[in-house]
C-alpha positions in Angstrom: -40.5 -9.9 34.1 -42.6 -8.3 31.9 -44.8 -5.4 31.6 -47.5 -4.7 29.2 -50.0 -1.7 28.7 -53.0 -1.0 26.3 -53.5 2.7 24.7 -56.4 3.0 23.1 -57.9 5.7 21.2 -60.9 7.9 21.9 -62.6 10.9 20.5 -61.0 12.6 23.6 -57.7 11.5 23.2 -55.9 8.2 24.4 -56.8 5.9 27.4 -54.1 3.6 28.8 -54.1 0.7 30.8 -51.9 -1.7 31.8 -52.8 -5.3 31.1 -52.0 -9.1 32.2 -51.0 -11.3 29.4 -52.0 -14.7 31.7 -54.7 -15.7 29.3 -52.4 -14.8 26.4 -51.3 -17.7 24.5 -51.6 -16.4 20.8 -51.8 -13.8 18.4 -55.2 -13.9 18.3 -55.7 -14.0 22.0 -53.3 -10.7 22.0 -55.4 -9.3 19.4 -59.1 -9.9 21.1 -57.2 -7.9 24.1 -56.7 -5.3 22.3 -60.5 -5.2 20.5 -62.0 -5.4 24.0 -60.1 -1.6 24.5 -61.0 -0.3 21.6 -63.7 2.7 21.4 -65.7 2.0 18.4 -63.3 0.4 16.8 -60.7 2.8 16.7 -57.0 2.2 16.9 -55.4 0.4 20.5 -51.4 -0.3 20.7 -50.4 -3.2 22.9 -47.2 -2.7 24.5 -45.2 -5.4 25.7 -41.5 -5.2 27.5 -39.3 -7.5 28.7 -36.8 -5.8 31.6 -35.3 -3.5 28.9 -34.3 -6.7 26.8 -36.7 -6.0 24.2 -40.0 -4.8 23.8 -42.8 -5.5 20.4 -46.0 -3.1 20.0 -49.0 -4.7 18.1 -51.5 -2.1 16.8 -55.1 -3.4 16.0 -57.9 -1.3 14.2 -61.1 -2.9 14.2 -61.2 -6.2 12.3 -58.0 -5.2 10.3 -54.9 -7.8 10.4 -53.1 -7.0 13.4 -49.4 -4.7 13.0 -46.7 -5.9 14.8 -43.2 -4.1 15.2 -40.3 -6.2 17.7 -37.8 -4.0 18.6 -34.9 -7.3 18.8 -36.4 -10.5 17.8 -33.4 -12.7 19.2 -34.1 -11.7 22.0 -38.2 -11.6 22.2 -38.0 -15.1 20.6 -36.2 -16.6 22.9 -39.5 -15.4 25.5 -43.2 -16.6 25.7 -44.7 -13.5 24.5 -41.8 -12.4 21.9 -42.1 -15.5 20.6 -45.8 -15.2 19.4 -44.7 -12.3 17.9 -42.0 -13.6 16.5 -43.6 -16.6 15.2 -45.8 -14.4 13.8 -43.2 -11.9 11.9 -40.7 -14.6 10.9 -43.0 -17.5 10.7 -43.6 -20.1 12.7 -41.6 -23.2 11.8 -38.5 -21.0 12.2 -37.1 -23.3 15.1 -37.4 -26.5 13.1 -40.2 -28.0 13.5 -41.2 -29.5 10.1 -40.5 -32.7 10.4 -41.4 -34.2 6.9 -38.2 -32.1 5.7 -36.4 -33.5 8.3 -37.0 -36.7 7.1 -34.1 -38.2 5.6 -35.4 -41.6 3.4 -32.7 -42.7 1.8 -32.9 -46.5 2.5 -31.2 -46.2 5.9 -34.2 -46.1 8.0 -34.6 -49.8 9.0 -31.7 -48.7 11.5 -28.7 -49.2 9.3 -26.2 -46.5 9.9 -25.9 -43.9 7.2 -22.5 -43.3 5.7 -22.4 -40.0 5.0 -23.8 -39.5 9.0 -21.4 -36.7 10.4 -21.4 -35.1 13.9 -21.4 -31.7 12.6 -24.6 -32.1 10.4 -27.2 -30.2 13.1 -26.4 -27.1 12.1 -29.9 -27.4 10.3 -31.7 -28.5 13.6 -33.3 -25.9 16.4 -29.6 -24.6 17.4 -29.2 -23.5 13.9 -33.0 -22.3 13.3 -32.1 -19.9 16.6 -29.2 -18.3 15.3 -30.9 -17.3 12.1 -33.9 -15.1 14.5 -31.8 -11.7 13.8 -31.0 -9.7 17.1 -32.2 -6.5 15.4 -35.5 -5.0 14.9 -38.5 -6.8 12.6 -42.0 -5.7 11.5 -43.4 -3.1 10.7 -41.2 -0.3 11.3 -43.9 2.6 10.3 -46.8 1.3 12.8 -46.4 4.0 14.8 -45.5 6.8 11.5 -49.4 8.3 11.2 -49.6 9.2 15.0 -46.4 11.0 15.3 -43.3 8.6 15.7 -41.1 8.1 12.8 -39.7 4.8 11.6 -36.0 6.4 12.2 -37.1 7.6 16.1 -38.7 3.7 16.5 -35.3 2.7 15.7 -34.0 4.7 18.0 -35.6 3.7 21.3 -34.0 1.6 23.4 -35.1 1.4 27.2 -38.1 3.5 28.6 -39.3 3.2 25.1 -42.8 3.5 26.2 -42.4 6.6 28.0 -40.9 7.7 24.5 -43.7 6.5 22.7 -46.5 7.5 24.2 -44.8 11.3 24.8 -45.0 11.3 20.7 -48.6 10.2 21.0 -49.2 13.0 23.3 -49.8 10.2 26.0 -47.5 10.4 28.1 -49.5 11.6 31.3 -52.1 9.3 31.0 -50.1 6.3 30.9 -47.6 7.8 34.1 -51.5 7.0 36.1 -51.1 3.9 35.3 -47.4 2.6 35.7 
């Protein structure tokens, strides 16, 4: 299960929201969320959480590239939403997908057997592409370092990391009206 919630910026301080990610199938969908929020373009934070597993903030600012922080990608990857940020962090043919290099034309591929076939060869394939996704935090780990939370207390978190979060922003009672 997952729960996600907007803060966005104002001249009178932050206004938070929470938000459904149905409509959400990319970066770019995540992204136009997050404009939508913004107050004359200032800055909006999407947070998304799995159930304590893991949760990722992306910070937009106008028409500026997105930020994106994942606080255990292993884990977010291996979910719809932490993947599209994963994807977008570690890049997205990290499970395996190119298949021209997968390609193997060495004169064998009119269906004779290759010699040098060996069981223990898909180590390169999508089991192997998994176990490289590190189960630790990736991005940017000083997204949050201007409004008051330091990359060493983002590191820190670990569940009710929102509350956390938006206590350092100074909006912590704003999003409690909302949760």
């Amino acid at each position: 299960m997952y729960f996600a919630a907007l803060l966005a910026r104002t001249e009178d301080g932050w206004k938070a929201s929470d938000t459904e990610l149905d409509d959400v199938e990319t970066l770019s969908d995540l992204t136009e969320l997050a404009r939508e929020a913004s107050v004359d373009e200032d800055t909006v934070l999407v947070y998304i959480e799995q159930e304590d597993a893991w949760f990722g903030l992306v910070r937009v600012e106008g028409e500026e590239d997105p930020r994106i922080y994942v606080s255990d990608a292993a884990s977010a990857a291996r979910s719809s939403y932490g993947e599209i940020l994963t994807n977008e962090l570690l890049g997205a043919d990290r499970d395996g997908d190119d298949d021209l290099d997968a390609l193997d034309l060495d004169g064998t591929e009119d269906g004779e057997p290759d010699a040098d076939d060996t069981e223990g060869d898909d180590e390169d394939g999508p089991e192997g592409a998994v176990e490289a996704v590190p189960a630790a935090p990736v991005g940017d780990r000083e997204i949050l370092g201007d409004l008051g939370l330091s990359e060493k207390e983002l590191l820190a978190l670990d569940t009710d990391a929102l509350t956390e979060i938006a206590e350092a922003l100074g909006a912590g009672e704003v999003l409690e009206s909302v949760r």
